[in-house]
C-alpha positions in Angstrom: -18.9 2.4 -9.3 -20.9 0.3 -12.1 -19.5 -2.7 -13.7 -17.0 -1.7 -16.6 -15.5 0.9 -14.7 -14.6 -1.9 -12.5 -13.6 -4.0 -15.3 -11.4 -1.3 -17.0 -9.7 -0.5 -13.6 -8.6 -4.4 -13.1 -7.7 -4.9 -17.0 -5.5 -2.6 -16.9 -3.9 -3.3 -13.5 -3.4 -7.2 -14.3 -1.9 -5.7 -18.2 0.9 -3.6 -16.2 1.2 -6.6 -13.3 1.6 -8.8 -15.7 4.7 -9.2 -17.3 7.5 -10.6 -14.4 9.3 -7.0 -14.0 5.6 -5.3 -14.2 5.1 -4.4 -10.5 8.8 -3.5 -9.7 8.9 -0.8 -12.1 5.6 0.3 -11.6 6.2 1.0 -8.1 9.6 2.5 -9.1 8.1 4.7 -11.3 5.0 5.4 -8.8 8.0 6.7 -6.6 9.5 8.6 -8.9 7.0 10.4 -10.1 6.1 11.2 -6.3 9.3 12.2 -4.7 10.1 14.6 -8.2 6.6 16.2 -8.1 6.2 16.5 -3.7 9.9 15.7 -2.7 8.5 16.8 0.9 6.5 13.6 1.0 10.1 11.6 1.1 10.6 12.0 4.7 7.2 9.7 5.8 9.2 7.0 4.0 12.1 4.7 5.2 15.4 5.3 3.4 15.3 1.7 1.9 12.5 1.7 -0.7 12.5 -2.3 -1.4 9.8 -4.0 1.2 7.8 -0.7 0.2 7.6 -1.4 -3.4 6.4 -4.9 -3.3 4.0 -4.4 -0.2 2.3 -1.3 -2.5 1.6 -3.0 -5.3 0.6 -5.9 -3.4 -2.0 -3.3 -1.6 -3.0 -1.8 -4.8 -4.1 -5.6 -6.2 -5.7 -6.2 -3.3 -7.5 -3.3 -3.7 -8.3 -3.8 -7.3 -9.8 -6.9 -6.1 -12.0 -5.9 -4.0 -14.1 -3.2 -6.1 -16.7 -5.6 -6.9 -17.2 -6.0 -3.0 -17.2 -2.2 -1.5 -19.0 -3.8 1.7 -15.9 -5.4 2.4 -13.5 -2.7 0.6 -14.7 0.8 2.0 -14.3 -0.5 5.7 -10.8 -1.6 5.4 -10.1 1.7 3.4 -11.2 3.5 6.6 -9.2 1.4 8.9 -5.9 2.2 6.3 -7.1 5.8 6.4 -7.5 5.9 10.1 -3.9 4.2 10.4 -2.3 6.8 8.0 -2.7 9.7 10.8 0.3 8.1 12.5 2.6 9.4 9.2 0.7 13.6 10.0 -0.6 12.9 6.1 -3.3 15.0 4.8 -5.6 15.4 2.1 -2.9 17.3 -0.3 -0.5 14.2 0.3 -3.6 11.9 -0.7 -4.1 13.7 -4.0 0.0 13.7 -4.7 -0.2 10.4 -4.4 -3.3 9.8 -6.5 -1.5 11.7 -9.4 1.7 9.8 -9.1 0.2 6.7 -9.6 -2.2 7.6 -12.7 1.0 8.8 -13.8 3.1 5.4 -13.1 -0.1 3.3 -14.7 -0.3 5.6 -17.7 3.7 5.3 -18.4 3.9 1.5 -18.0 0.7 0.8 -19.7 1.3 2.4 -22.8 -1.0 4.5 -25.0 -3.1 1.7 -26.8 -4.1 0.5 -23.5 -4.8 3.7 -21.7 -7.7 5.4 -23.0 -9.7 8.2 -22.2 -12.4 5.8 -20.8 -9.6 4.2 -18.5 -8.3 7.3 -17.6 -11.9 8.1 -16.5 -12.2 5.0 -14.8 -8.9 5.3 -12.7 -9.8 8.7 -11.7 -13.1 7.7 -10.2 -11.3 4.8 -8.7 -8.7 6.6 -7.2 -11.5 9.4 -6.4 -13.1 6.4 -4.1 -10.2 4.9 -2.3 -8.6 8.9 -1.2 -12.1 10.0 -0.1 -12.9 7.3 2.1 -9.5 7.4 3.5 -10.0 10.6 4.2 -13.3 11.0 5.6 -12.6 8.2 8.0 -9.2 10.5 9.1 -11.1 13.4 9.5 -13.6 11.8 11.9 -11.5 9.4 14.2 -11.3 10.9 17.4 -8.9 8.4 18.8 -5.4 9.1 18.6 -3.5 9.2 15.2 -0.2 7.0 17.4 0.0 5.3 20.3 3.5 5.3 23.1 3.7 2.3 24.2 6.6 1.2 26.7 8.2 -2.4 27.0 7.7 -3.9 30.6 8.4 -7.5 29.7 10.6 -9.1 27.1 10.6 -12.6 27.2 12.6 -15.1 24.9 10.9 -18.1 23.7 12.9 -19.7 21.1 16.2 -18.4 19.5 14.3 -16.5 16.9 11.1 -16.1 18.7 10.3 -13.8 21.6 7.3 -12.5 23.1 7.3 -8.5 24.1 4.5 -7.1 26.4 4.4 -3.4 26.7 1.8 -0.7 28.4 0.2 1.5 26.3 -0.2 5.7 27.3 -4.0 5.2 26.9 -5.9 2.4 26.1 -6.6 1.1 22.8 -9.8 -0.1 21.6 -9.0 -3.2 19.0 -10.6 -5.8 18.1 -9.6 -9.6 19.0 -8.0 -10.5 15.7 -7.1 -7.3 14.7 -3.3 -6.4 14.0 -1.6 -2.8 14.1 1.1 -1.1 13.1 4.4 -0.8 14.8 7.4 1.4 15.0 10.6 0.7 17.2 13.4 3.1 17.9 16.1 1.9 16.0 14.1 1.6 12.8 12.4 4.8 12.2 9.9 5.2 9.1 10.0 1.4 9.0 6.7 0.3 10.4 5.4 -3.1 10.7 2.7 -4.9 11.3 2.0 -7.1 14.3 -1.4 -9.0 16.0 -2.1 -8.4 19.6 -2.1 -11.9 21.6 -4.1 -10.7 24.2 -7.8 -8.8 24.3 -8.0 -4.7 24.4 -7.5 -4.1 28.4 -8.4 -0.7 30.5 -4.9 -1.2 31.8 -3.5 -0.7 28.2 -1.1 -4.2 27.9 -0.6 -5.3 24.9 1.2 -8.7 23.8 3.2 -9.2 20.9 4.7 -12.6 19.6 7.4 -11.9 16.9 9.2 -14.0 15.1 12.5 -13.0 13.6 12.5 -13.4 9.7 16.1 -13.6 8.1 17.3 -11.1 6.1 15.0 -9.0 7.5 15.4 -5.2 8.9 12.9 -4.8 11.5 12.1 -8.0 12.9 15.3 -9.3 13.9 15.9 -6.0 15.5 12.7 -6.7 17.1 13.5 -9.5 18.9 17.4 -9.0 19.7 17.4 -5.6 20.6 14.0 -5.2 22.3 14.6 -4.0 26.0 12.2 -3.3 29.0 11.7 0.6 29.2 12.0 0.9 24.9 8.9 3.0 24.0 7.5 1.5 20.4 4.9 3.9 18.4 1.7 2.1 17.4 -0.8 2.9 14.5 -4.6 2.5 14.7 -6.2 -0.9 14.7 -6.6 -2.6 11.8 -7.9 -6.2 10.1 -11.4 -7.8 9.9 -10.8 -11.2 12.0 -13.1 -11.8 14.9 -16.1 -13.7 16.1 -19.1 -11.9 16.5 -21.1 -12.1 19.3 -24.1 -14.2 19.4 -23.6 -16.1 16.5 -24.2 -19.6 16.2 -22.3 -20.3 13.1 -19.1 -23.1 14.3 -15.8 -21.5 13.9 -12.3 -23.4 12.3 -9.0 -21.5 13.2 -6.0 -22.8 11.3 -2.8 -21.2 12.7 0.8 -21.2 12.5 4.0 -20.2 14.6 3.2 -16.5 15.8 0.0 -16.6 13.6 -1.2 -18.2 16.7 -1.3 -14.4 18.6 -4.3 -13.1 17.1 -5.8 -16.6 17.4 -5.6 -17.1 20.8 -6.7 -13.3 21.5 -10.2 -14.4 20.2 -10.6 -17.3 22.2 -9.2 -15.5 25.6 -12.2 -12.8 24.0 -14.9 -15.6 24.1 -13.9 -16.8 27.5 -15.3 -14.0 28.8 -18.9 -14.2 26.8 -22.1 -17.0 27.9 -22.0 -18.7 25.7 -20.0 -19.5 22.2 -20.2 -21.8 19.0 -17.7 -24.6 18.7 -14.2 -23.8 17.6 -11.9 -26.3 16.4 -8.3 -24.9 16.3 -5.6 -26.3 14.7 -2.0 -24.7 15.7 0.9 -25.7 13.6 4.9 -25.6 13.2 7.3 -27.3 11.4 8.9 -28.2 14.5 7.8 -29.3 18.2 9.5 -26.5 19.4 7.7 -24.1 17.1 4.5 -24.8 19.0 5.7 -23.1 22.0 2.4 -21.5 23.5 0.3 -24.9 23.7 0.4 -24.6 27.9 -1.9 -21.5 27.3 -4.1 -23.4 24.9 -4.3 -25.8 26.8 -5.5 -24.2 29.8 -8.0 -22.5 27.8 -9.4 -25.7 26.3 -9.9 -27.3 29.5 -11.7 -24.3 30.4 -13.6 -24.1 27.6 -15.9 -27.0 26.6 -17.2 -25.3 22.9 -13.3 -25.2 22.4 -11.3 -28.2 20.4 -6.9 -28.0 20.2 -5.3 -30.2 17.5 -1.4 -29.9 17.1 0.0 -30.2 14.0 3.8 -30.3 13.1 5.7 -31.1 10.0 8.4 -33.1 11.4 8.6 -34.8 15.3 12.1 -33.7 15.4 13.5 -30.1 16.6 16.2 -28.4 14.6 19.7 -29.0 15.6 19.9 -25.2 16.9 17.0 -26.4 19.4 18.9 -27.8 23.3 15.9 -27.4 25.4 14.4 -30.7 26.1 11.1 -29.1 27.8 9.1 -28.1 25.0 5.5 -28.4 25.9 4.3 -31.8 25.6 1.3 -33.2 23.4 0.0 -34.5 26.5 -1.3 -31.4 27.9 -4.5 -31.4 28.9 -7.2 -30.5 26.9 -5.6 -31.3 23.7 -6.1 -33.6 20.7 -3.2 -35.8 19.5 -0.4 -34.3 18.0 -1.0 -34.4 14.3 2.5 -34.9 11.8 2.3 -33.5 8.4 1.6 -30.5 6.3 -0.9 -28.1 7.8 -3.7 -27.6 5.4 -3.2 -31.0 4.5 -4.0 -32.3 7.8 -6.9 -29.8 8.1 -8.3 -30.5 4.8 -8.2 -34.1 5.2 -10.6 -34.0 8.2 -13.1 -33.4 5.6 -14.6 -30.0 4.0 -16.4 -28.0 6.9 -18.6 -26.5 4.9 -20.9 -25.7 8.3 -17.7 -23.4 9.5 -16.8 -19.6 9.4 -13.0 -20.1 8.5 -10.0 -17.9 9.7 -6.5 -18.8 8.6 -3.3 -17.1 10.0 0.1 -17.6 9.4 2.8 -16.7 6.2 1.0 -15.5 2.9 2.4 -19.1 1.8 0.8 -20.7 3.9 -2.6 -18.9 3.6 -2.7 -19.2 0.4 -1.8 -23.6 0.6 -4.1 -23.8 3.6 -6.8 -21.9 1.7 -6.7 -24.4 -1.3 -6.8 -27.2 -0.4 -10.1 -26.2 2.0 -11.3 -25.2 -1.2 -10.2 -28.1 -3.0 -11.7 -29.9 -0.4 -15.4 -28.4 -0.3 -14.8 -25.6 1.8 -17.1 -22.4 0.2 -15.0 -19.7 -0.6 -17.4 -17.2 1.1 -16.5 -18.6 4.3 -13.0 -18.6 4.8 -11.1 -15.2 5.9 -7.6 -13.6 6.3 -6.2 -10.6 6.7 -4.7 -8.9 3.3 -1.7 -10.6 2.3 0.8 -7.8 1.9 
């Protein structure tokens, strides 16, 4: 894909995204056009529409982004088309969908803007994204789902509880990576979580989930969970890790459950020779929100290369909070506990521009955390997260 087809694409994305109401109707119309022209397609969708909308057009800019970089791009388009077995789609539902959204594009970007040329361009665009989903379906021999049964629910915080379940097979993810997830009172409403844990041949899996208010899946998640519930899970996806044998020093910024697929690389390089540094910083915006540091801290002791710094917002818990033993500062292992803003503490210890950066935590976050390293003279090139949608 040359240059100004790329360009053409992106115009005419940021034109439509533009405006404040831009991406809502676009994604109305996107579903309009869809469910009128294959009204079987409906069914691999949850009845409520609204997280949908805003996560696809939040995946179609990050997309649009990423043209420029297909070395990056065309690998996370096969791990999406890998992950879209779990819905049974195929390559007819791919091409619906590729016509319903030239269609939604064309309608809100109005005929002065879409030309033949852009047509042209969105066509090979679309062309690109479909086929590499496809291909990478069509050759994954691993399952297209996961059953995976809850043997351990554990409550960590009022709205924060920890849920280990054993997989029917083993599945072969990444440290770092996240997956897909489907419980049994919210069908068609999948989410994504991180693993806390490394891949296992016994098939455990750990997931730390956090319930977000207002919310349909997560609170369910964490109030309804019970041992013997069997969750679906999708293929693995996400690019975090730390290769082997590299020499490059590592800076891990996370916060509250963005800690999970944190710690599942470091539990990962326990098991390696030898590693590069790592300096971690874990944050919350209360003590109690830092509620695995007895596991960090028994991994830092462990692990020389390995540096814990704490980091809260405020050295008070929230009035909700009665337990009196969170974990202490004091563990072993551990740097002093840190007060303040997050990337504002990490920034401040200057611009580690000798680190391969991973940041984890709330798109808000991510994004604050991620300038002010830049602001700081942290190189763009070397910081990472997953997609923030």
């Amino acid at each position: 894909m040359d240059s100004r087809t790329v360009a053409l694409i992106r115009t005419t994305f940021k034109a439509v995204a533009a405006d404040e109401s831009g991406p809502e109707k676009l994604a109305k119309d996107f579903y309009a056009v869809l469910f009128t022209t294959h009204p079987q397609v409906r069914e691999f969708f949850p009845a409520s529409l609204n997280a949908q909308r805003d996560r696809l057009v939040k995946a179609i800019g990050h997309v649009v982004d990423g043209l420029e970089e297909q070395d990056r791009l065309l690998p996370f388009l096969a791990q999406l088309g890998r992950d879209h077995r779990k819905y049974g789609v195929t390559a007819e539902h791919y091409a619906a969908v590729g016509e319903a959204l030239t269609a939604a594009l064309r309608a809100n970007a109005g005929t002065e803007l879409w030309t033949d040329e852009v047509d042209r361009a969105w066509v090979e665009g679309i062309d690109l994204i479909t086929g590499t989903m496809i291909d990478a379906a069509e050759q994954q021999d691993t399952p297209p789902v996961w059953t995976g049964t809850v043997i351990e629910r554990r409550e960590v915080l009022a709205n924060l509880t920890v849920v280990r379940l054993r997989l029917d097979q083993p599945m072969r993810y990444a440290a770092g990576q996240y997956v897909s997830v489907q419980i049994p009172s919210r069908p068609r409403m999948w989410r994504y979580l991180s693993p806390a844990v490394p891949a296992n041949d016994n098939g455990e899996i750990e997931f730390h989930i956090r319930s977000v208010t207002g919310g349909w899946v997560s609170p369910a998640m964490v109030g309804r969970s019970a041992v013997g519930d069997q969750w679906l899970l999708g293929s693995p996806l996400g690019g975090l890790g730390v290769p082997r044998n590299t020499r490059r020093k590592m800076l891990m910024v996370g916060c509250g459950t963005g800690i999970a697929p944190l710690r599942a690389q470091l539990m990962s390089m326990t098991q390696r020779r030898s590693n590069p540094r790592v300096h971690l910083f874990v944050g919350g915006r209360h003590p109690c929100d830092l509620y695995d540091l007895e596991s960090l801290s028994a991994l830092a002791v462990a692990s020389k290369w390995l540096t814990v710094t704490p980091v809260i917002e405020s050295d008070e818990n929230p009035w909700w909070y009665f337990d009196s033993g969170e974990p202490s500062s004091e563990l072993p292992g551990l740097d002093p506990r840190r007060i303040g803003q997050i990337g504002r503490v990490v920034a401040g210890y200057g611009p580690w521009a000798d680190r391969d950066v991973q940041i984890v935590g709330s798109p808000s976050m991510v994004q604050t955390t991620k300038f002010r390293l830049m602001a700081a003279g942290t190189p763009t090139t070397n910081i990472r997260h997953d997609p923030l949608f």
